[in-house]
C-alpha positions as CSV (number, residue, x, y, z in Angstrom):
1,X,-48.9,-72.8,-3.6
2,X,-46.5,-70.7,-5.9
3,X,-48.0,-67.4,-6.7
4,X,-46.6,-66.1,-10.3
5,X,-44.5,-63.1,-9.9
6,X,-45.8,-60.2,-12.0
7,X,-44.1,-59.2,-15.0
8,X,-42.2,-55.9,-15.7
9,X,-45.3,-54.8,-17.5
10,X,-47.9,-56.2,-14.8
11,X,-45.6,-53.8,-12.1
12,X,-45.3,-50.8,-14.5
13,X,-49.0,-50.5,-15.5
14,X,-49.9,-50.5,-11.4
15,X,-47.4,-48.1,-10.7
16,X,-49.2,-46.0,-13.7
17,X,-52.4,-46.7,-12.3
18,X,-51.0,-45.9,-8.9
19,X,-49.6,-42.4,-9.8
20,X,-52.7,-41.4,-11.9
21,X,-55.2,-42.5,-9.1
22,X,-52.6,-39.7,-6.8
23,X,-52.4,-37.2,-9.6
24,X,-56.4,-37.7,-9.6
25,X,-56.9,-36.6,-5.8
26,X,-54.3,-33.5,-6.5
27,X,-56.8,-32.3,-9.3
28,X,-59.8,-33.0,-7.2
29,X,-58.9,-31.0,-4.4
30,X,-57.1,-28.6,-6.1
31,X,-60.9,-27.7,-8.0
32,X,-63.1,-28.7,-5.0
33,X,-62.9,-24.6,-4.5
34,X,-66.2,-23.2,-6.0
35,X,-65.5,-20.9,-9.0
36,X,-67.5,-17.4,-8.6
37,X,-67.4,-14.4,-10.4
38,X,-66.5,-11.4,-9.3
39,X,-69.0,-9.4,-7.7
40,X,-69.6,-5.7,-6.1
41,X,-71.0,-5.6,-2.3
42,X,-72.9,-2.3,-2.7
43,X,-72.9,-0.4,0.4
44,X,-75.6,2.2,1.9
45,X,-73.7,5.2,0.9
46,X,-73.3,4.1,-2.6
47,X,-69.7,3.2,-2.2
48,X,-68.7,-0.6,-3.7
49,X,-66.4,-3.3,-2.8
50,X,-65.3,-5.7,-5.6
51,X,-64.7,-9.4,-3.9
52,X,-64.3,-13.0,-5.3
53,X,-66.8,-14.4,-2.5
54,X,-68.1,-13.9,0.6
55,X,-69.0,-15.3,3.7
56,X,-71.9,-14.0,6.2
57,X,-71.7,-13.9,10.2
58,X,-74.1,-12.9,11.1
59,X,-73.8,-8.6,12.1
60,X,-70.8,-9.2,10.3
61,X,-70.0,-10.2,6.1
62,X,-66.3,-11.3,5.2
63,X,-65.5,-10.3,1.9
64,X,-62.5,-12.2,0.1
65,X,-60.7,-9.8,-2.0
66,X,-59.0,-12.6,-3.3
67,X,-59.6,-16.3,-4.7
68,X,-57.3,-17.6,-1.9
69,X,-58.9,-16.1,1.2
70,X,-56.2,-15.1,2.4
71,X,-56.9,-11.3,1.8
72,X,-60.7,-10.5,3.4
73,X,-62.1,-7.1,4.6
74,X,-64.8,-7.6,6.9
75,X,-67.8,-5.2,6.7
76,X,-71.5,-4.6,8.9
77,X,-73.9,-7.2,7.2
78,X,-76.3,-3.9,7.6
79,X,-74.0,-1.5,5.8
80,X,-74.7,-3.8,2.7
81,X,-77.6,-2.9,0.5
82,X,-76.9,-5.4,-2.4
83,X,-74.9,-7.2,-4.8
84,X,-73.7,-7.2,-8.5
85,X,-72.1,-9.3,-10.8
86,X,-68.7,-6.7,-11.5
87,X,-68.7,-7.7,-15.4
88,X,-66.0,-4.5,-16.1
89,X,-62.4,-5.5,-16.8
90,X,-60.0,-3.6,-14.6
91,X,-59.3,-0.1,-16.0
92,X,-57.0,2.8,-14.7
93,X,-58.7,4.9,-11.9
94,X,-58.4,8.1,-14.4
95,X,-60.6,6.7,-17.4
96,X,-63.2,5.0,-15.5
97,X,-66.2,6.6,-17.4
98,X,-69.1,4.3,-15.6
99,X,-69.7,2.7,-12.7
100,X,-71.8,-0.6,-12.1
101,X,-73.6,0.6,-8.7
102,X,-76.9,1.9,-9.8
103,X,-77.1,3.5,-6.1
104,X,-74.2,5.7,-6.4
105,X,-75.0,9.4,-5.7
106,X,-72.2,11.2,-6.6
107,X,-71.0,10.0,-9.8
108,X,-68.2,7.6,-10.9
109,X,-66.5,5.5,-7.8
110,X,-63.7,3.2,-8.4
111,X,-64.3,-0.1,-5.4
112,X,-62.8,0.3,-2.3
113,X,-60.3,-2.6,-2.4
114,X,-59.2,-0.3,-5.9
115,X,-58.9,3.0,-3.5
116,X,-57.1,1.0,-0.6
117,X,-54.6,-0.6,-3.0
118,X,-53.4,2.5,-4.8
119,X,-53.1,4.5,-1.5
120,X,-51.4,2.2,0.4
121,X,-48.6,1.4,-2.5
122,X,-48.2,5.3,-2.3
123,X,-47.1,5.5,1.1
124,X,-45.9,1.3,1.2
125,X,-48.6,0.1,3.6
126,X,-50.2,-3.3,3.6
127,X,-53.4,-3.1,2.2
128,X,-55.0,-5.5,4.9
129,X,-53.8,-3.2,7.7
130,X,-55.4,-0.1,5.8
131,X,-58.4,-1.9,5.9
132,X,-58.5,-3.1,9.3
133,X,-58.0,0.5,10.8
134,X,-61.0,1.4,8.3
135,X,-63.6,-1.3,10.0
136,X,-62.3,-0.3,13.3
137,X,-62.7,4.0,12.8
138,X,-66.2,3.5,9.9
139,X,-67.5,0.4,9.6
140,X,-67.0,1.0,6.0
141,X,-69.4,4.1,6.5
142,X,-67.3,7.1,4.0
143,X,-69.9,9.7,5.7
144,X,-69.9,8.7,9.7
145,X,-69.0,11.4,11.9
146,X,-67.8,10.8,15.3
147,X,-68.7,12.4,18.2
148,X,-65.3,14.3,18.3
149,X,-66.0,15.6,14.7
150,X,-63.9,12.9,12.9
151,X,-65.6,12.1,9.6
152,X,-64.9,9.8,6.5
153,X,-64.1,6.3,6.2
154,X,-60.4,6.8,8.5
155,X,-62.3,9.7,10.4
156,X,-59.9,12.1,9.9
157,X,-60.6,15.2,12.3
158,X,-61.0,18.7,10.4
159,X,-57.5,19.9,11.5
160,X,-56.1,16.7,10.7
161,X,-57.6,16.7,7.0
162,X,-56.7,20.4,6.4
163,X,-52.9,19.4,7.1
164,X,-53.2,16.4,4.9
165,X,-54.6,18.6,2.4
166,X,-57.6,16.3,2.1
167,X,-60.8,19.1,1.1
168,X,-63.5,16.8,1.4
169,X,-63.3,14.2,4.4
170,X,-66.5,12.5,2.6
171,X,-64.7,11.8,-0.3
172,X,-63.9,8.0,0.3
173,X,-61.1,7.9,-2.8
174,X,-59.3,11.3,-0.6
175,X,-60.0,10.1,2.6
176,X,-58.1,7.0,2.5
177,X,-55.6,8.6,0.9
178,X,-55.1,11.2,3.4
179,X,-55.6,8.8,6.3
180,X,-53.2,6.2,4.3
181,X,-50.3,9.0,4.0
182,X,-51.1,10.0,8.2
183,X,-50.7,6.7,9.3
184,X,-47.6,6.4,7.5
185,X,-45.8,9.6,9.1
186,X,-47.0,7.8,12.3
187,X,-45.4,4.9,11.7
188,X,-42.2,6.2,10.8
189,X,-42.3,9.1,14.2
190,X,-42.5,6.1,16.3
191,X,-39.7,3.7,14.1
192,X,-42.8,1.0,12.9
193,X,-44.1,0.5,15.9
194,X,-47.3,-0.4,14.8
195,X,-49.1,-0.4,18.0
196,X,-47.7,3.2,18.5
197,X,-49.2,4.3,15.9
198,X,-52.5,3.0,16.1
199,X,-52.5,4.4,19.4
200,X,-51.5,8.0,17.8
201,X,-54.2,7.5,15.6
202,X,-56.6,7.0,17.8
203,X,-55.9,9.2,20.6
204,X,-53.3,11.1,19.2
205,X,-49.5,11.5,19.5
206,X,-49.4,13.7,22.4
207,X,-51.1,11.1,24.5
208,X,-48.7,8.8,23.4
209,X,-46.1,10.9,24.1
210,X,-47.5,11.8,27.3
211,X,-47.8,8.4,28.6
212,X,-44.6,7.3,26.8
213,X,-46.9,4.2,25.5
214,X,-50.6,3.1,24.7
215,X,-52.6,5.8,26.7
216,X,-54.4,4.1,29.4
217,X,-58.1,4.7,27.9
218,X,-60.5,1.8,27.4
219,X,-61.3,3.2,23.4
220,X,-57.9,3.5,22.6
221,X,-56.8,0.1,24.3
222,X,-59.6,-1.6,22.6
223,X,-59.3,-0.1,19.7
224,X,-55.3,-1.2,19.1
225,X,-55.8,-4.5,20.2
226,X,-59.2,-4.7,17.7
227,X,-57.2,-4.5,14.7
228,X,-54.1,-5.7,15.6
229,X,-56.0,-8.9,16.2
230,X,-57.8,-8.8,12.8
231,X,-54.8,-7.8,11.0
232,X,-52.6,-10.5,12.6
233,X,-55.8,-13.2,11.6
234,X,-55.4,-12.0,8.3
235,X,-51.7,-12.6,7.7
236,X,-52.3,-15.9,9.4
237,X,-54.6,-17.0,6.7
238,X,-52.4,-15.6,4.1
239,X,-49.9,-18.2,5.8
240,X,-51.6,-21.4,5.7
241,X,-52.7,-20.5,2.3
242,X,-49.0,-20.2,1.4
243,X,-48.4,-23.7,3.0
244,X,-51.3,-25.6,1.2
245,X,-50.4,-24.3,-2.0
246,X,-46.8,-25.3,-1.3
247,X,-48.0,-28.6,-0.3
248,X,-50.6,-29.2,-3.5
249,X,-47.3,-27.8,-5.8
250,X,-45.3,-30.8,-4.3
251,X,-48.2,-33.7,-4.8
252,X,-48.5,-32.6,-8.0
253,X,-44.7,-32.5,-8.8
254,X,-44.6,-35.7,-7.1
255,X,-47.5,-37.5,-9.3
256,X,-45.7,-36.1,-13.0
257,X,-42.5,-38.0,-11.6
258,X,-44.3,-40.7,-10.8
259,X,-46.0,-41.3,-14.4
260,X,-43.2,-40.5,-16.7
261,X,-40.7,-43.3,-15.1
262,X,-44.0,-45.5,-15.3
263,X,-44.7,-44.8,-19.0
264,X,-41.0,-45.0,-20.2
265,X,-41.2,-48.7,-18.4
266,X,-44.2,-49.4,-20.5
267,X,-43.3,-48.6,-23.7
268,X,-39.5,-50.3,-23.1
269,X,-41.9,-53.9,-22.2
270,X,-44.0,-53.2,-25.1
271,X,-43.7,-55.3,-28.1
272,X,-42.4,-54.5,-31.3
C-alpha cells in the first residue's frame, strides 16, 4: 500500500498546530499561579506586614513578600490577629497620612517589609537576612523584652540603643534601623563574616573575641545556626525561582520561533 506523502501545506499547518499546542502549555503553566491581592498580616501589637500570599504551618505562617516566593518572612501564626486587603498604592514613608490597620495604637505605621527594606539599603544588607535575625531575636514582637533587658523587634539592649542613638527601642521603624546599622558595623569588624557577626549579636563581641570564634553557649550556637539555615533556605528559593523563570523564558522563546517559520511556510503554499 502507498501512503500519500503530505504536502508542504499538510506539514506546515502540523508544525503550526504543533508549536501552538507547546506555546499553549508555556501559557498554562506560566498562569497556573493563583493571582491574589496584596494584603496586610496585622500583628498583636498593631504593627503590619504587607505580603502577596501566604502559607500556614501550623505555630508558624510564611508570608511571601513577593509574587515569586522567593522572598518570605516567616512569623508566629499566634502573633497574627488578622488580615486586610492593602488597597493603598505605595507612597514615600514621609507622606503616609493613614494607615489601613484599624488595631494600630500609636498612630501611622508604614509595613514591616517597607521598614526592613529602607533600613537595610541604608546600611547595604539583604533584606531577607534582616528579617531572619528579627524572627530569631522577636518573633515579630516590636515590644518583647528579653530577660537580659533587650527590647524591640532586633532586641537591642539599652546601652546598645543609646550608642545607636535609637530613643525608643519600641519604635519598630527605629529599632530596625538601629539594629540594621549594628549589624552592619559587625559585619564589617569581623571582614563579612556573617556567622561572626551573628555570634556578636547575640552574645556580643567580646565573647567572640574571647573565644576567637562562636562562643561555646547553646543560645548563641542555636541561635547562628537558626538563621543561617533560614536565610540560606531563602536564597535557595530565590534560586530555583531564577531557574524556572529562565526555563519558562526559553519555552516561550522557543514556541515564537517555532510559529513564525510555520506561518511564513503557509502563506508561501497558499494560493493566490
Amino acid at each position: 500500500m502507498i501512503r500519500r506523502r503530505p504536502s508542504a501545506t499538510e506539514r506546515a499547518a502540523r508544525i503550526a498546530a504543533k508549536a501552538a499546542a507547546l506555546f499553549c502549555a508555556v501559557a498554562v503553566a506560566l498562569l497556573a499561579r493563583p493571582a491574589t491581592a496584596a494584603e496586610l498580616a496585622i500583628l498583636r501589637n498593631g504593627f503590619s506586614i504587607r505580603h502577596e500570599h501566604r502559607l500556614v504551618m501550623g505555630t508558624t505562617t510564611r508570608l511571601y513578600l513577593a509574587t515569586d516566593d522567593a522572598s518570605f518572612t516567616d512569623v508566629p501564626t499566634a502573633e497574627i490577629t488578622g488580615y486586610e486587603k492593602d488597597l493603598s498604592l505605595p507612597a514615600p514613608a514621609d507622606s503616609q497620612a493613614s494607615t489601613t490597620s484599624p488595631s494600630a495604637k500609636f498612630g501611622p505605621a508604614p509595613a514591616l517589609n517597607q521598614v526592613v527594606n529602607s533600613a537595610s539599603a541604608a546600611y547595604h544588607l539583604d533584606p531577607d537576612l534582616v528579617n531572619s535575625v528579627i524572627h530569631a531575636e522577636s518573633g515579630f514582637n516590636s515590644r518583647a523584652v528579653s530577660p537580659k533587658g533587650a527590647r524591640g523587634l532586633m532586641q537591642l539592649m539599652p546601652g546598645t540603643a543609646s550608642q545607636l542613638g535609637v530613643n525608643d527601642a519600641f519604635d519598630p521603624e527605629a529599632n530596625v534601623v538601629g539594629g540594621s546599622r549594628y549589624l552592619r558595623e559587625l559585619l564589617e569588624h569581623y571582614n563579612f563574616d556573617l556567622v561572626k557577626a551573628l555570634a556578636a549579636y547575640n552574645a556580643g563581641p567580646e565573647r567572640v573575641e574571647q573565644y576567637q570564634g562562636v562562643p561555646p553557649f547553646r543560645e548563641t550556637r542555636t541561635y547562628v545556626a537558626r538563621i543561617v539555615h533560614e536565610y540560606n533556605t531563602k536564597k535557595i528559593a530565590q534560586e530555583k525561582e531564577a531557574k524556572q523563570k529562565q526555563l519558562s523564558s526559553k519555552a516561550t522563546s522557543h514556541a515564537h520561533r517555532a510559529l513564525k517559520p510555520a506561518a511564513a511556510t503557509l502563506a508561501a503554499e497558499s494560493p493566490r
